[in-house]
mmCIF file of the N, C-alpha and C atoms, coordinates in Angstrom:
data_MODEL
# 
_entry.id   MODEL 
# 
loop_
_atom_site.group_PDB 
_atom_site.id 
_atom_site.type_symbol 
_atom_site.label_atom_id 
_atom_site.label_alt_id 
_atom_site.label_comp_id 
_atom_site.label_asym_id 
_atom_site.label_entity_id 
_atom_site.label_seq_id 
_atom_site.pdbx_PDB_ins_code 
_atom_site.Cartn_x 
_atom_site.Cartn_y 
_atom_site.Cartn_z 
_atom_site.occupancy 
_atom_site.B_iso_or_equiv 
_atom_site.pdbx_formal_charge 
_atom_site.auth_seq_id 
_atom_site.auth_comp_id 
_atom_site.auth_asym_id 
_atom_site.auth_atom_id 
_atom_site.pdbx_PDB_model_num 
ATOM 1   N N  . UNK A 1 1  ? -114.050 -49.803  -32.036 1.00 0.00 ? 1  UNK A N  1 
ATOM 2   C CA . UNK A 1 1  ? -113.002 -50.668  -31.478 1.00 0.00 ? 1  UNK A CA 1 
ATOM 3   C C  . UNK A 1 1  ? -113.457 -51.259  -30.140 1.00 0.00 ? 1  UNK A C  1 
ATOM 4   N N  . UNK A 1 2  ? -113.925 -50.384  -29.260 1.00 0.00 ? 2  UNK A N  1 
ATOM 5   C CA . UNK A 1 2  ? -114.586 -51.018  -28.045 1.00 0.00 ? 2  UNK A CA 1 
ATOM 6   C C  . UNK A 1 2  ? -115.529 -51.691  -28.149 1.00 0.00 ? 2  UNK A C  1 
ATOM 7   N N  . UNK A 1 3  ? -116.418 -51.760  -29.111 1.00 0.00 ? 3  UNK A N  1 
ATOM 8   C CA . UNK A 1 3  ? -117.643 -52.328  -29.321 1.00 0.00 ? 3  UNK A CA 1 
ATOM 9   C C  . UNK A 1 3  ? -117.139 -54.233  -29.737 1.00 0.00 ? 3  UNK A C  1 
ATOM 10  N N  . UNK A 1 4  ? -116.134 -54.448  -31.181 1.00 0.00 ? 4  UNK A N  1 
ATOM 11  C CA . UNK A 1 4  ? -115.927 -55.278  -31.102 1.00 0.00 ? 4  UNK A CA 1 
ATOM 12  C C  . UNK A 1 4  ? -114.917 -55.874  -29.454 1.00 0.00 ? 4  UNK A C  1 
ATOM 13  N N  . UNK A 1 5  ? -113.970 -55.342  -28.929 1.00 0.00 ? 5  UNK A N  1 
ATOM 14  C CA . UNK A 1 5  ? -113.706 -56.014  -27.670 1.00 0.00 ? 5  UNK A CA 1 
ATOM 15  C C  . UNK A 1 5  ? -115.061 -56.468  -26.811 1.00 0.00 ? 5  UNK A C  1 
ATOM 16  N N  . UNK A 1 6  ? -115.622 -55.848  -26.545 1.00 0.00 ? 6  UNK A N  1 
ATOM 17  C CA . UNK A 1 6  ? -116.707 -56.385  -25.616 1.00 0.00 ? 6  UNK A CA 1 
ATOM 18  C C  . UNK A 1 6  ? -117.489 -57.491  -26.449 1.00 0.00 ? 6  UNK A C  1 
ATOM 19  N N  . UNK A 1 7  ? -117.703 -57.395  -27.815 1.00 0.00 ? 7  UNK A N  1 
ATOM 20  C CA . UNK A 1 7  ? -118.173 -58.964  -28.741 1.00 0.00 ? 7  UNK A CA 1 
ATOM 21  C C  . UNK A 1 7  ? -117.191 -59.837  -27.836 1.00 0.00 ? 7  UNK A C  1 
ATOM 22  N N  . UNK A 1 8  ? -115.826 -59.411  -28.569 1.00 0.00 ? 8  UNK A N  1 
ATOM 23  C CA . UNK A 1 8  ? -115.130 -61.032  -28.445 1.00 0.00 ? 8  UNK A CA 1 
ATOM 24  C C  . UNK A 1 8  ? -114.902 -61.607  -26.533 1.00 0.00 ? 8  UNK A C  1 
ATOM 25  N N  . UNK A 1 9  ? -114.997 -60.451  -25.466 1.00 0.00 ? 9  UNK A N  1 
ATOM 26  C CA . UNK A 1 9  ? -114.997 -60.536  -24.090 1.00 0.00 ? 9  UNK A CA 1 
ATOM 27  C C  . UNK A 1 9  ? -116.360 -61.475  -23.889 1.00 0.00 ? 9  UNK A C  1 
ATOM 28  N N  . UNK A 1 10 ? -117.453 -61.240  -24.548 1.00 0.00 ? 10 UNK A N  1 
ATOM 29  C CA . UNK A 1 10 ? -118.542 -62.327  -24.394 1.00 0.00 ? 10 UNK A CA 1 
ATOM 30  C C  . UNK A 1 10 ? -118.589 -63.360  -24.719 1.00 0.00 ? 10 UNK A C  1 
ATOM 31  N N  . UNK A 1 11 ? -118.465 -63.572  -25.953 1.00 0.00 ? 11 UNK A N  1 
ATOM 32  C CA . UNK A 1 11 ? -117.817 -65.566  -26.700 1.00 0.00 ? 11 UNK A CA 1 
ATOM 33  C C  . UNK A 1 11 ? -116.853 -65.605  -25.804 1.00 0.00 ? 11 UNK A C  1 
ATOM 34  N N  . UNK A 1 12 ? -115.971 -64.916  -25.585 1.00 0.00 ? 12 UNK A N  1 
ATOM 35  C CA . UNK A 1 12 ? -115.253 -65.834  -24.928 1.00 0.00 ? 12 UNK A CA 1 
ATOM 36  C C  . UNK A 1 12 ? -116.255 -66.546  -23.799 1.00 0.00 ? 12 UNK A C  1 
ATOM 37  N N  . UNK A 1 13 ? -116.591 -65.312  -22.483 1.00 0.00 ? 13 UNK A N  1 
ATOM 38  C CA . UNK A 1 13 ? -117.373 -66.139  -21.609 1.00 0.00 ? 13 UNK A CA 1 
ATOM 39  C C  . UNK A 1 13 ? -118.260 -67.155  -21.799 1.00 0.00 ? 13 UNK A C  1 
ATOM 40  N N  . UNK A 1 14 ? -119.362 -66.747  -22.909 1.00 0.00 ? 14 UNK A N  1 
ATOM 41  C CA . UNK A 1 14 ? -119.913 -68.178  -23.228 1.00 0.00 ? 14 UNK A CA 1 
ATOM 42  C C  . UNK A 1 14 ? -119.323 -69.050  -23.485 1.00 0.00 ? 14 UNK A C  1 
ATOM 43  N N  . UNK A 1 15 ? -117.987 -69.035  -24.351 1.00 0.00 ? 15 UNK A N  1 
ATOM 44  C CA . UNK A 1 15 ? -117.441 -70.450  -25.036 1.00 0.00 ? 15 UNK A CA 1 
ATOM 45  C C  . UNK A 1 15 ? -116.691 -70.609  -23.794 1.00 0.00 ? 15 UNK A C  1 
ATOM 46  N N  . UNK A 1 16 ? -116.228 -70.164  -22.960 1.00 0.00 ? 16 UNK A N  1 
ATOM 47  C CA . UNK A 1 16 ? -115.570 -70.872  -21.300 1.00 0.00 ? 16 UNK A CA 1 
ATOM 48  C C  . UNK A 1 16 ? -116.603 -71.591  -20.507 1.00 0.00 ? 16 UNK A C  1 
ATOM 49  N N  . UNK A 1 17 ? -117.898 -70.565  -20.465 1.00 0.00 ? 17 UNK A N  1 
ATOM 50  C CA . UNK A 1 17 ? -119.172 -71.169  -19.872 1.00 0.00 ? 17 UNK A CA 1 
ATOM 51  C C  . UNK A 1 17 ? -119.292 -72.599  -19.886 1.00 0.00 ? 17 UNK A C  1 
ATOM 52  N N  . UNK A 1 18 ? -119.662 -72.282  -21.228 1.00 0.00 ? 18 UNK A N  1 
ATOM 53  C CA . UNK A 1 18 ? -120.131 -73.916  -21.891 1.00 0.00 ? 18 UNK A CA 1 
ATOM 54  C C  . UNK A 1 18 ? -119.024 -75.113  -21.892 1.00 0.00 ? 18 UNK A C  1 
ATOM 55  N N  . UNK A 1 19 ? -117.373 -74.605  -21.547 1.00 0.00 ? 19 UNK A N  1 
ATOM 56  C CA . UNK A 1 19 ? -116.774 -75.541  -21.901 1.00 0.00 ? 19 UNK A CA 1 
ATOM 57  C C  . UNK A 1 19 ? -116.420 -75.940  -20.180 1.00 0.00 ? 19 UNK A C  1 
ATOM 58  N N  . UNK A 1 20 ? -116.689 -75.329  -19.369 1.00 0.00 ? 20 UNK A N  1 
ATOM 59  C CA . UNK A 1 20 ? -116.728 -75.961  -17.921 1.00 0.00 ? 20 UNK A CA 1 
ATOM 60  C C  . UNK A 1 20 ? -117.828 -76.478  -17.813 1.00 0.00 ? 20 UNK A C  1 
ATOM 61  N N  . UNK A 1 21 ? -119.141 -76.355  -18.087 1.00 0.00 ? 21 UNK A N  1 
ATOM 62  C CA . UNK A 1 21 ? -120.594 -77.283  -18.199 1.00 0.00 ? 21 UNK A CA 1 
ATOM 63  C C  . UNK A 1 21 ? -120.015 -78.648  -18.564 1.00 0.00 ? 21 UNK A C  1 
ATOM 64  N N  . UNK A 1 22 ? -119.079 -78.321  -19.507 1.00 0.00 ? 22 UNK A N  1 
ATOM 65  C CA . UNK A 1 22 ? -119.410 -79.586  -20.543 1.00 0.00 ? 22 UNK A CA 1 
ATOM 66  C C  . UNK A 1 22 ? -118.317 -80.308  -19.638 1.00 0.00 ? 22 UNK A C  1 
ATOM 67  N N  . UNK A 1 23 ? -117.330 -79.944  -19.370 1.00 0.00 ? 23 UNK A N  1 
ATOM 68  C CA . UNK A 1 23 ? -116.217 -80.406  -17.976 1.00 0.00 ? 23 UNK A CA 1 
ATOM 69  C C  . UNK A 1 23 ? -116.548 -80.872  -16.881 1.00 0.00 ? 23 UNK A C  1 
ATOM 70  N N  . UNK A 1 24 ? -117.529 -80.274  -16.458 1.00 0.00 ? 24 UNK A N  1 
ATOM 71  C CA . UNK A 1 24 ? -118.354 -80.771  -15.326 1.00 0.00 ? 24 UNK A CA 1 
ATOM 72  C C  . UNK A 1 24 ? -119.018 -81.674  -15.463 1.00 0.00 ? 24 UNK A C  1 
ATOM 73  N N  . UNK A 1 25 ? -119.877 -82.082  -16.820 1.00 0.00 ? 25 UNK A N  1 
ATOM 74  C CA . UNK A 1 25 ? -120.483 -83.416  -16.841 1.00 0.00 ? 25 UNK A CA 1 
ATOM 75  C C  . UNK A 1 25 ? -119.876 -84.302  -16.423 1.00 0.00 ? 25 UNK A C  1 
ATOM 76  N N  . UNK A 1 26 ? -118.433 -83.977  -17.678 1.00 0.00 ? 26 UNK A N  1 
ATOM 77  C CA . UNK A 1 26 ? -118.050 -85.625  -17.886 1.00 0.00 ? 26 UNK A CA 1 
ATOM 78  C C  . UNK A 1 26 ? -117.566 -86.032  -16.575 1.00 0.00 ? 26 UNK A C  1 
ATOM 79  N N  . UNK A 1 27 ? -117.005 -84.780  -15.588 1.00 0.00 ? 27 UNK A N  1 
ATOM 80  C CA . UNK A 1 27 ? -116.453 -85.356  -13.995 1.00 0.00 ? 27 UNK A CA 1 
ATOM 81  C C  . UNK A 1 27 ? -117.363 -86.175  -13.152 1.00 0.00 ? 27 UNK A C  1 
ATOM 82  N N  . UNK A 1 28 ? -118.524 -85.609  -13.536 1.00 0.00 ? 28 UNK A N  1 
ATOM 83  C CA . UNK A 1 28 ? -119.635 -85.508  -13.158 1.00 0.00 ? 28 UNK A CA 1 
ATOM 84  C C  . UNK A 1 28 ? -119.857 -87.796  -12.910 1.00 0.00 ? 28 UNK A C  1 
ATOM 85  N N  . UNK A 1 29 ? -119.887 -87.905  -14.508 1.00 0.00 ? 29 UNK A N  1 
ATOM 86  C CA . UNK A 1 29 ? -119.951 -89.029  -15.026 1.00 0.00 ? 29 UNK A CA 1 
ATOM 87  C C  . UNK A 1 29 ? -118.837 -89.991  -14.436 1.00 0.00 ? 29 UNK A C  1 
ATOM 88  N N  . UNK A 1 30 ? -117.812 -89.426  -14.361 1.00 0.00 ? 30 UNK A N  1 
ATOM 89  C CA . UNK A 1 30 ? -116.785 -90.271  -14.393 1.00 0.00 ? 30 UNK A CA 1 
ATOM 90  C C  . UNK A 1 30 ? -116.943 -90.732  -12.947 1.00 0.00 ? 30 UNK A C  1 
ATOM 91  N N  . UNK A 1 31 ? -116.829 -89.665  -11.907 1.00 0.00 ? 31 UNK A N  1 
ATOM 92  C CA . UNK A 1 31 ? -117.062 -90.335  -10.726 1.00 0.00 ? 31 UNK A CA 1 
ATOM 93  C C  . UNK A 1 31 ? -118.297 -90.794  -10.348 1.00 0.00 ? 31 UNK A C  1 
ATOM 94  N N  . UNK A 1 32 ? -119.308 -90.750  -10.864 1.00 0.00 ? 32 UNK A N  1 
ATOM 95  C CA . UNK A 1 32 ? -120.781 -91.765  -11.090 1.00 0.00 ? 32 UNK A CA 1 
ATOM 96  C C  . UNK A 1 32 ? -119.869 -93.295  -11.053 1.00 0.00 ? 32 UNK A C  1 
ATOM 97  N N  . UNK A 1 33 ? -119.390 -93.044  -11.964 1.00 0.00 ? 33 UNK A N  1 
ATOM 98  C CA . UNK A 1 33 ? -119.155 -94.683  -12.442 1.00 0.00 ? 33 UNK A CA 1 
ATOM 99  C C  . UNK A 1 33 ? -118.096 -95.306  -11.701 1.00 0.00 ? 33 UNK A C  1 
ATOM 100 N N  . UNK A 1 34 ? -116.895 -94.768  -11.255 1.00 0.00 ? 34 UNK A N  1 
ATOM 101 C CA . UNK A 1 34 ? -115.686 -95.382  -9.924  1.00 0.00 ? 34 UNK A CA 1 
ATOM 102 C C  . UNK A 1 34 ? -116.605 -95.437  -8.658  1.00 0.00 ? 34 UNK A C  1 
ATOM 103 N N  . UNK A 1 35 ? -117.670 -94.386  -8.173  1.00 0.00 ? 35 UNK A N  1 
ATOM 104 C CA . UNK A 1 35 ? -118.359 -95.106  -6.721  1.00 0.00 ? 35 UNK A CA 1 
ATOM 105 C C  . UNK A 1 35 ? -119.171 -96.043  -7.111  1.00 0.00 ? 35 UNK A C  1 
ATOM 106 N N  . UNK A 1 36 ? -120.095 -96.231  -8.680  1.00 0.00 ? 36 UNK A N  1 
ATOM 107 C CA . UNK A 1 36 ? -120.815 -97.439  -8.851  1.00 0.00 ? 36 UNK A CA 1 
ATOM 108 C C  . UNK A 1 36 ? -119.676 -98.830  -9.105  1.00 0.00 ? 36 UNK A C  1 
ATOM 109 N N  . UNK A 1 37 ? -118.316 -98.768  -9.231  1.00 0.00 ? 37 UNK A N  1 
ATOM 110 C CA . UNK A 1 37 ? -117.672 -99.752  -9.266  1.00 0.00 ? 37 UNK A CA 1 
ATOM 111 C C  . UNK A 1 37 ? -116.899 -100.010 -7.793  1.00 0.00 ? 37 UNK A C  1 
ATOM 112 N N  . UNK A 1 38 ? -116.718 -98.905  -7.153  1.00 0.00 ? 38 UNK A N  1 
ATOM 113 C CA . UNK A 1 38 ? -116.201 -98.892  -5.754  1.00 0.00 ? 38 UNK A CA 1 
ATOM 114 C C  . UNK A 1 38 ? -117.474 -100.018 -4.840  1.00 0.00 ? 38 UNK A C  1 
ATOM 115 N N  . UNK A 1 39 ? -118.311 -98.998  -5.026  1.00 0.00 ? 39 UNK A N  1 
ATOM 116 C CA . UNK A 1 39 ? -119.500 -99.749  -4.034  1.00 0.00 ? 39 UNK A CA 1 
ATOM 117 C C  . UNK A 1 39 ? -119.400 -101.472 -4.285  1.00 0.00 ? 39 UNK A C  1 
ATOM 118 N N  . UNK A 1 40 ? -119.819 -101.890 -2.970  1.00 0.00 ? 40 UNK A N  1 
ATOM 119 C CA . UNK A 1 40 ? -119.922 -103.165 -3.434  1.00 0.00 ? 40 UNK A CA 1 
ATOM 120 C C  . UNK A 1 40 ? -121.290 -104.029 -3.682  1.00 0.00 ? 40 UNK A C  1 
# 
């Protein structure tokens, strides 16, 4: 029983990991592109 909790305690972290990476790009991106349209 403990063995699977600590499985699913890890996917989770990876699948949170990866889904703030992937969150962070696109912020990442998005404000790339409002200071390349800000700038003049």
């Amino acid at each position: 029983m403990k063995r699977i909790l600590i499985h699913t305690a890890l996917w989770f972290l990876i699948l949170l990991s990866a889904w703030t990476i992937r969150a962070g790009n696109a912020l990442g991106i998005l404000t790339m592109r409002l200071w390349a349209e800000i700038k003049p």
